[in-house]
C-alpha positions in Angstrom: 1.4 -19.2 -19.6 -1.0 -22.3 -20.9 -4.3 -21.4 -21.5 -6.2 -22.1 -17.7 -10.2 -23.2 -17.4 -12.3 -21.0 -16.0 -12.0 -23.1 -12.4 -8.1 -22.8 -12.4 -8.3 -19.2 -12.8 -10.5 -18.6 -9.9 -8.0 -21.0 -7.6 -4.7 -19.2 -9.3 -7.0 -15.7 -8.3 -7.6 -17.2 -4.8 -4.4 -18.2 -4.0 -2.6 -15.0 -5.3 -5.3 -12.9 -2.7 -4.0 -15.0 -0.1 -0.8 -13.3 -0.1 -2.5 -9.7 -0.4 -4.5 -10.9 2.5 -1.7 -12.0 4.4 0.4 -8.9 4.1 -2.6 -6.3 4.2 -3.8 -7.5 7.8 -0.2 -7.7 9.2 -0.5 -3.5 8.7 -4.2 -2.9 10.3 -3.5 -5.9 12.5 -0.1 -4.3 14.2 -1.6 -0.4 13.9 -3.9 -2.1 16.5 -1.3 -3.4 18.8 0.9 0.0 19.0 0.0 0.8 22.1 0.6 -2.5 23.8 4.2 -2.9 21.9 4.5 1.2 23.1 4.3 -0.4 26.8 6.2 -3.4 27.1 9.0 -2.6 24.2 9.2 1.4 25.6 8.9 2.7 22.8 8.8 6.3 21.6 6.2 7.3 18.9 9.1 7.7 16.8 9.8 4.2 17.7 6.4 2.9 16.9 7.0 4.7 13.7 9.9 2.7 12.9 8.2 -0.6 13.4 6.0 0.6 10.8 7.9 2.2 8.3 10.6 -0.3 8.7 8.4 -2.8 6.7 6.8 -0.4 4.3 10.7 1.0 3.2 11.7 -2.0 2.5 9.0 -2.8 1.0 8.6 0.1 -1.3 12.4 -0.1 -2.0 12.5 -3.7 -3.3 8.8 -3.9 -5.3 10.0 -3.1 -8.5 13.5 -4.9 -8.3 11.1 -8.0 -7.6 8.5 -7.5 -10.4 11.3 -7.3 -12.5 12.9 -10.3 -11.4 9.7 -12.1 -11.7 8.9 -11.6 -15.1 12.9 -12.6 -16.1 13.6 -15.5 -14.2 9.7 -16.7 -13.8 6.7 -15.4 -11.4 6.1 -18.6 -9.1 9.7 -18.9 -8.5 10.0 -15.5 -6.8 6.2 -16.0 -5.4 7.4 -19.0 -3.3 10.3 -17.2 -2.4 8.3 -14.2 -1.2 6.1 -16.5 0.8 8.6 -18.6 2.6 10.6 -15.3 3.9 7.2 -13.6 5.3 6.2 -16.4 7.1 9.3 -16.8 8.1 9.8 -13.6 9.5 6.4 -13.1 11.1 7.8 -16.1 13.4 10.7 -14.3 14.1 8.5 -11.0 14.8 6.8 -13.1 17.5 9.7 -14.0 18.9 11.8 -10.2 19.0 12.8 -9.7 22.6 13.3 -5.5 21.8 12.2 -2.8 19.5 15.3 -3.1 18.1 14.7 -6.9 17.2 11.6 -6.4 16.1 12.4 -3.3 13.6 14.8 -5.9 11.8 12.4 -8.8 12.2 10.4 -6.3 10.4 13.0 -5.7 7.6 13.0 -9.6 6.7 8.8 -9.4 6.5 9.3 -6.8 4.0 11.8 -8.6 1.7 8.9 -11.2 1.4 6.2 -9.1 1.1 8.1 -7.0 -1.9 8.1 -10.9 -3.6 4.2 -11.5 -3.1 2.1 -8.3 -4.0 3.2 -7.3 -7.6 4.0 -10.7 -8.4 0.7 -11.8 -7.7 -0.8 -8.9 -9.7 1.5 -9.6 -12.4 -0.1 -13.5 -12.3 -3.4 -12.2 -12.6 -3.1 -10.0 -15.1 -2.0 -13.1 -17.6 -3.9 -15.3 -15.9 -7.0 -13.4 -16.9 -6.4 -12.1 -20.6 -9.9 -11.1 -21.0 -10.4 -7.4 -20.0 -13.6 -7.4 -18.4 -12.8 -10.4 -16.7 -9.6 -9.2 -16.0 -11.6 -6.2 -14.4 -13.9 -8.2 -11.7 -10.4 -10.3 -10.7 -9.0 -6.9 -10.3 -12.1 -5.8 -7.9 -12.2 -9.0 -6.1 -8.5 -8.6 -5.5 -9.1 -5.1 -4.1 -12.2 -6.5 -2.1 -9.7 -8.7 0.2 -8.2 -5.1 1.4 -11.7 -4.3 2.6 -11.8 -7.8 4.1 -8.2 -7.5 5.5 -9.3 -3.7 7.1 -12.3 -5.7 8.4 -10.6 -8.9 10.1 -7.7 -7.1 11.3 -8.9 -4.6 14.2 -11.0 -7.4 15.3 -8.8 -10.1 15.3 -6.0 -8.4 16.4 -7.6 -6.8 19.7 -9.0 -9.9 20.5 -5.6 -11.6 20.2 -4.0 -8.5 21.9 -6.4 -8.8 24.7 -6.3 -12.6 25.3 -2.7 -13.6 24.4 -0.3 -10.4 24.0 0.8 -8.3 20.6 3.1 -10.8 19.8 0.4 -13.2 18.8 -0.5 -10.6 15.9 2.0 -12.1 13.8 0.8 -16.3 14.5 -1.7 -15.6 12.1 0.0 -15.0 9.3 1.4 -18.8 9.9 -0.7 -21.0 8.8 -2.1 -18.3 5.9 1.4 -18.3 4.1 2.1 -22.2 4.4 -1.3 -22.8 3.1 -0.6 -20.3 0.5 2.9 -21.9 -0.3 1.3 -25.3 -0.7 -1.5 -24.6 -3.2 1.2 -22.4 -5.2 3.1 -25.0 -5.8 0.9 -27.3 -6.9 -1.9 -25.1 -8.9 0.0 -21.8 -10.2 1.6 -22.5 -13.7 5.0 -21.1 -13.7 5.5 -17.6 -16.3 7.6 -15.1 -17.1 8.4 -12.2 -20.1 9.4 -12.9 -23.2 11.8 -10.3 -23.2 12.6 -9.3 -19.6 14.9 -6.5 -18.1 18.2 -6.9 -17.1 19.2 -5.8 -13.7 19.9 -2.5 -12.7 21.9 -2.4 -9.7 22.4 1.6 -9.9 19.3 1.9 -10.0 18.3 0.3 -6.8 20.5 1.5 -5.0 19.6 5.2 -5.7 15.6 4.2 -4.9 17.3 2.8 -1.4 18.9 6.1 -0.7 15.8 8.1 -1.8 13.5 6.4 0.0 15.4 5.6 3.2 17.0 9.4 3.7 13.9 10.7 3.4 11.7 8.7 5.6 14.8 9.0 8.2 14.6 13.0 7.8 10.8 12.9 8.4 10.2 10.6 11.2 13.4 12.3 13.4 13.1 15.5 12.7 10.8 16.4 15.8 14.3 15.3 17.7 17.2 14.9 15.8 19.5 18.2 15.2 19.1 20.4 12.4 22.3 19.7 10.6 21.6 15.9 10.6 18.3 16.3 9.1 19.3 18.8 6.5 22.0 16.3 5.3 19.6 13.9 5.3 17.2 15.9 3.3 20.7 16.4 0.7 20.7 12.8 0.5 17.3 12.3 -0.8 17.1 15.3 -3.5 20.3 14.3 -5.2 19.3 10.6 -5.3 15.7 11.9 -6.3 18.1 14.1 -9.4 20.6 10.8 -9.8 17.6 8.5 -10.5 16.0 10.6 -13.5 19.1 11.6 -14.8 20.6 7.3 -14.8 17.4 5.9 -15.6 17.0 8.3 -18.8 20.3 7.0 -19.9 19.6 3.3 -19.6 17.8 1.2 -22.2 16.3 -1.3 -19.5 16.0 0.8 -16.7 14.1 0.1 -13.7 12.3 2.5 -13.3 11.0 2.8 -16.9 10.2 6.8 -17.0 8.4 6.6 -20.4 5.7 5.1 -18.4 5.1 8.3 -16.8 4.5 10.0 -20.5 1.1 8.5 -20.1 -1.6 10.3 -17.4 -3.4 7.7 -16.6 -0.9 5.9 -15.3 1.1 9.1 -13.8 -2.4 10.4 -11.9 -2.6 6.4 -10.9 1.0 6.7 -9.3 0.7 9.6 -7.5 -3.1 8.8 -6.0 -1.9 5.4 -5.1 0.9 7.8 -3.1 -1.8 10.2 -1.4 -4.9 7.5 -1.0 -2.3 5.2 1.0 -0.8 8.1 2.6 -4.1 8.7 4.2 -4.9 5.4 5.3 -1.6 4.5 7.0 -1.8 8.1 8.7 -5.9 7.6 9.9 -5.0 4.0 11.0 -2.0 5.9 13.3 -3.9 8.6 14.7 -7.1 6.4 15.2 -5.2 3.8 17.2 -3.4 6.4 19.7 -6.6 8.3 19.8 -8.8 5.4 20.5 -6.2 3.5 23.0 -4.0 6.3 25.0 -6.4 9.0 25.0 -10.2 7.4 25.3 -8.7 4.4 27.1 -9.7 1.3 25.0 -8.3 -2.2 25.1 -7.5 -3.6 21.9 -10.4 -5.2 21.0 -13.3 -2.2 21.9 -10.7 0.0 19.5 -10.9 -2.6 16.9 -14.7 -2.5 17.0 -15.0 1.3 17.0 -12.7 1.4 13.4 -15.2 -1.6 12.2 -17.5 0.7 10.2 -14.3 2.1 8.2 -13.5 -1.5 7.4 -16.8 -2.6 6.9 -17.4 0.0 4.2 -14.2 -0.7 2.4 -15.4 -4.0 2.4 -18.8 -3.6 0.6 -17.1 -0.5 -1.7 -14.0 -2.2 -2.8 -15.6 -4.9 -5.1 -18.2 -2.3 -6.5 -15.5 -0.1 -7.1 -14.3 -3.3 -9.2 -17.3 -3.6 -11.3 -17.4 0.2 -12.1 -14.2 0.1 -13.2 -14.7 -3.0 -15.8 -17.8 -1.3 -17.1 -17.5 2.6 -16.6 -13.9 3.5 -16.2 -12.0 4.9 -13.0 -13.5 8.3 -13.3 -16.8 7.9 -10.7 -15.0 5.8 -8.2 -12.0 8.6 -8.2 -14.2 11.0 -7.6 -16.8 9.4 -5.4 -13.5 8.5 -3.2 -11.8 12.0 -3.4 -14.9 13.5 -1.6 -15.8 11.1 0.7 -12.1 10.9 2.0 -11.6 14.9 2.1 -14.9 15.3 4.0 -13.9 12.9 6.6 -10.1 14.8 6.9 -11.8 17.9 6.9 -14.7 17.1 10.3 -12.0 15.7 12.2 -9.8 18.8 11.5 -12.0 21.3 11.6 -14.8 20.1 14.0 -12.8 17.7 16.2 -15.0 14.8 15.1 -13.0 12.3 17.2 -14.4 14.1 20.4 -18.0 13.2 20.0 -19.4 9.2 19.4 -22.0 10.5 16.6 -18.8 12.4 14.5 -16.7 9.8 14.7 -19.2 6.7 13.3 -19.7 9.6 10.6 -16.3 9.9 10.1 -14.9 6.4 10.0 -17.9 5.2 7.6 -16.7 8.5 5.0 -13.2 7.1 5.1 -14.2 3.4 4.5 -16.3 4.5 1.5 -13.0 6.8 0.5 -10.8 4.0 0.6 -13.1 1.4 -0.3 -13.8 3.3 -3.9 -9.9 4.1 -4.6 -8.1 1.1 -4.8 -9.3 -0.4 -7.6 -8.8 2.2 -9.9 -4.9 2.4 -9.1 -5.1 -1.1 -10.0 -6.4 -1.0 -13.2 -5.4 2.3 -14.1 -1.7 1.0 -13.8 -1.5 -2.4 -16.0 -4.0 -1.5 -18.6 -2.5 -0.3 -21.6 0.7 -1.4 -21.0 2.6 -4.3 -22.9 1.9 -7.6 -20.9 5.9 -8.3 -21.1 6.4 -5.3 -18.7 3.1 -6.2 -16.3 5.5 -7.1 -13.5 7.6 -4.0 -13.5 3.7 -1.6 -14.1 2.0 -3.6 -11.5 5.7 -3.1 -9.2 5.7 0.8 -9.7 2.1 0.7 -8.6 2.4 -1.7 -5.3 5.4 0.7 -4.7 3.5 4.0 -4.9 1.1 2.7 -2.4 4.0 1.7 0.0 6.1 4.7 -0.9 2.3 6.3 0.4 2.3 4.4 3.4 5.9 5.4 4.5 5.0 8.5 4.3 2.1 9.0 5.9 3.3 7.4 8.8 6.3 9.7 8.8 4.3 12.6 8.5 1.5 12.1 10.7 3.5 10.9 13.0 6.2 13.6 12.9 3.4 16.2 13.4 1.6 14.2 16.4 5.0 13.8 17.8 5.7 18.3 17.5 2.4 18.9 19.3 1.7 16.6 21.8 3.3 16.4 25.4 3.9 13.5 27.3 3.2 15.4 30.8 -0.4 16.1 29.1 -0.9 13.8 26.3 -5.1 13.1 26.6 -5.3 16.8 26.8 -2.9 17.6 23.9 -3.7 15.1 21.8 -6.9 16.5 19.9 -5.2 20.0 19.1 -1.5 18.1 18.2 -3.6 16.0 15.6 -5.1 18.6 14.0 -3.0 19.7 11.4 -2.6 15.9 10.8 -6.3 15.5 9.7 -5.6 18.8 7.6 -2.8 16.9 5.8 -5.2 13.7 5.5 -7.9 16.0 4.0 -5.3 17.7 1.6 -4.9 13.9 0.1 -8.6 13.0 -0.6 -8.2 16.9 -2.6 -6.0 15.6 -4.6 -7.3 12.4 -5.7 -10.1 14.3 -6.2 -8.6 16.1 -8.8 -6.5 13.7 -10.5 -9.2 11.7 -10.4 -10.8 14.2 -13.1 -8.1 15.4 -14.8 -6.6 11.9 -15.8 -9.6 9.6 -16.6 -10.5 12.2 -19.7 -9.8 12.4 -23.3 -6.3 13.7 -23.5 -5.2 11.7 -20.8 -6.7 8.2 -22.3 -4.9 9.8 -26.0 -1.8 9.8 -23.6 -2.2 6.0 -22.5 -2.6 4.9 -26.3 1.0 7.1 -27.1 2.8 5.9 -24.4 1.8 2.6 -24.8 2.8 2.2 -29.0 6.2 4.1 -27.6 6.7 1.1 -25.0 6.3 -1.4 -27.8 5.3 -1.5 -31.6 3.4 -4.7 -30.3 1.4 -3.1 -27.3 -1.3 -1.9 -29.4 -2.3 -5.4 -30.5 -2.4 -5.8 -26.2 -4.5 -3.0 -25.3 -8.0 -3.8 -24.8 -11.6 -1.4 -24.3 -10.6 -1.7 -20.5 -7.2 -0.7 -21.4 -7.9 2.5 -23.1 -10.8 3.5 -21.1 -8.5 3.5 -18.0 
């Protein structure tokens, strides 16, 4: 990539958090409009799961296959692919006439989205070579979540209110043509000097993994046993197929050296639980707010504003502590925070009084707000710049792989307690164990948080990275190591 001025870097940084912002609102945007789609589509919660985890499996399943593909055949290519199928399939979203249409509408979303998120990471982090500088593009990147969890409640209930749920997905419209159009004419075309060839195989057994599992999760509250233990066999032994295959190969896709290193191991499994969480607390906040306090769209938007709005003023400082300090105080500062807030709606019912609930919105916002930064970072730094599509990939895909999952859990154990002959009065005992589960997340980015920001996990980094590639040691950077 040709050295950029300082001016082009900020457009090529503006442009590439267009597409975040574009495919982070679609999620707290539609969370918002479950209970209208619920109504007019029928839908089960399993079924609102489905529209959910529908994107984020695909999603998670193709995220590496595109980083990959980016960095062989060249990042803007695949970037203007990515945005042409997302807009594309937000109009067809707005246009499903059942659930069944919209879960697939869903599907062709998520093919585009896998081609915008790491690929834009991937452009940023050669775009911005500098590692401090690299750092603040990092934090304002992670600042347009908090402005996407911010927006999207409130535009999407007043949207839902005025004009129906299917004029969530209008929005993202004009975003991605916008987007499209500035790509093409401002972000320099790049790619690795020595990419990775495909690996079919190995796609293929992340598909099975990922899909059996969610599949077992999200049905077993009403699916037989039989077909959710075979299920389950489907997942472990292509779970045991993929380490054994991708050991074997010498351009895998999933690279498992990577994971020799602790920083970006404890990155890769926070990014799993920090995600799970906020996919799960958007899912139980929306049904609480909506079917059980009686809501409309916009009033439940407004009551999940402070979470947003402190995501929105943590995320950036989050940045800036990273670039100067390291991950470790933003890890731990967001391990509390998110813990505390599991643990007073599990323990003390916080939903059920107005004081609680401010209390515990604004302690997941500054949870959230502090973590993703750090996942960010953690992930590229350190590694060899010819392989920072397929690191940035494996960390966009944890966070998916997070969001699936939380849905599917959450929503599986809403789905086992609650009754539909009662469901206001079941509804604060059913999600219970669901906020204990959400609570049991911010615990363990707590502790990886500390046990993979110290001095043997940043000697790990520096191994792992010389293992990678002779060369990667003239790439690291202070930024690099103290991640």
């Amino acid at each position: 990539m040709p050295e950029l001025s300082h001016r082009h870097r900020m457009l090529v940084l503006a442009i590439c958090c267009m597409s975040l912002l574009i495919v982070s609102i679609d999620t707290t945007v539609l969370n918002v409009a479950l209970p209208s789609m619920q109504k007019e589509l029928h839908a089960s919660v399993a079924g609102l799961q489905w529209t959910i985890d529908a994107y984020t499996l695909v999603l998670a399943s193709l995220l590496m296959l595109a980083g990959s593909t980016a960095d062989r055949i060249g990042r803007r290519k695949v970037f203007v692919a990515g945005l042409v199928l997302f807009t594309l399939g937000s109009a067809l979203c707005s246009l499903a006439p059942n659930l069944d249409s919209l879960i697939a509408f869903r599907m062709v979303q998520a093919v585009g989205g896998s081609m915008l998120n790491p690929v834009a990471m991937s452009i940023i982090t050669n775009t911005f070579t500098d590692p401090r500088e690299r750092a603040r593009a990092i934090g304002a990147w992670g600042a347009v979540v908090g402005i996407s969890l911010a927006a999207g409640p409130l535009v999407g209930g007043l949207l839902v209110d005025s004009v129906g749920w299917r004029s969530i997905f209008w929005i993202n419209i004009p975003v991605g043509l916008a987007a499209l159009l500035l790509t093409l004419r401002y972000v320099p075309e790049s790619r690795a000097a020595k990419a990775r060839r495909p690996d079919p195989v190995g796609q293929l057994l992340v598909i099975a993994l990922l899909a059996s599992l969610t599949y077992a999760i999200i049905e077993a509250p009403t699916s037989a046993a039989i077909e959710i233990v075979a299920f389950g066999a489907i997942a472990v032994a292509s779970l045991l197929g993929l380490l054994i295959y991708e050991r074997r190969r010498t351009e895998p896709l999933v690279d498992l050296r990577f994971f020799h290193s602790a920083p970006f191991s404890g990155a890769t499994v926070i990014a799993v639980a920090g995600f799970a969480a906020l996919s799960g607390f958007l899912f139980l906040s929306t049904l609480y707010l909506q079917n059980v306090r009686g809501l409309d769209a916009l009033h439940a938007g407004l009551w999940m504003l402070p979470m947003a709005a402190m995501c929105f003023v943590c995320a950036p400082l989050s940045g800036r502590m990273v670039g100067s300090r390291g991950p470790r105080i933003p890890l731990l500062i967001a391990g509390v925070a998110m813990t505390a807030s599991g643990v007073l709606f599990a323990a003390f019912e916080g939903e059920t009084s107005n004081t609680t609930l401010v209390i515990g919105y604004l302690l997941f916002g500054l949870g959230f707000g502090f973590v993703n930064a750090p996942i960010t970072n953690t992930a590229v730094s350190g590694m060899p710049r010819s392989q920072a599509g397929v690191a940035a990939a494996i960390a966009s895909t944890s966070r998916q792989i997070g969001g699936t999952l939380g849905v599917a859990v959450i929503g599986a154990v809403l789905a086992s307690g609650v009754t539909t002959t009662a469901y206001k009065a079941t509804f604060v005992s059913a999600a219970s164990p669901a906020w204990w589960i959400i609570a049991g997340c911010g615990l363990a980015v707590l502790f990886l948080g500390a046990l993979t920001t110290g001095r043997w996990a940043r000697r790990t980094a520096a191994e792992t990275a010389a293992r990678l590639e002779p060369e990667a040691s003239e790439t690291r950077d202070a930024a690099g190591v103290r991640a």
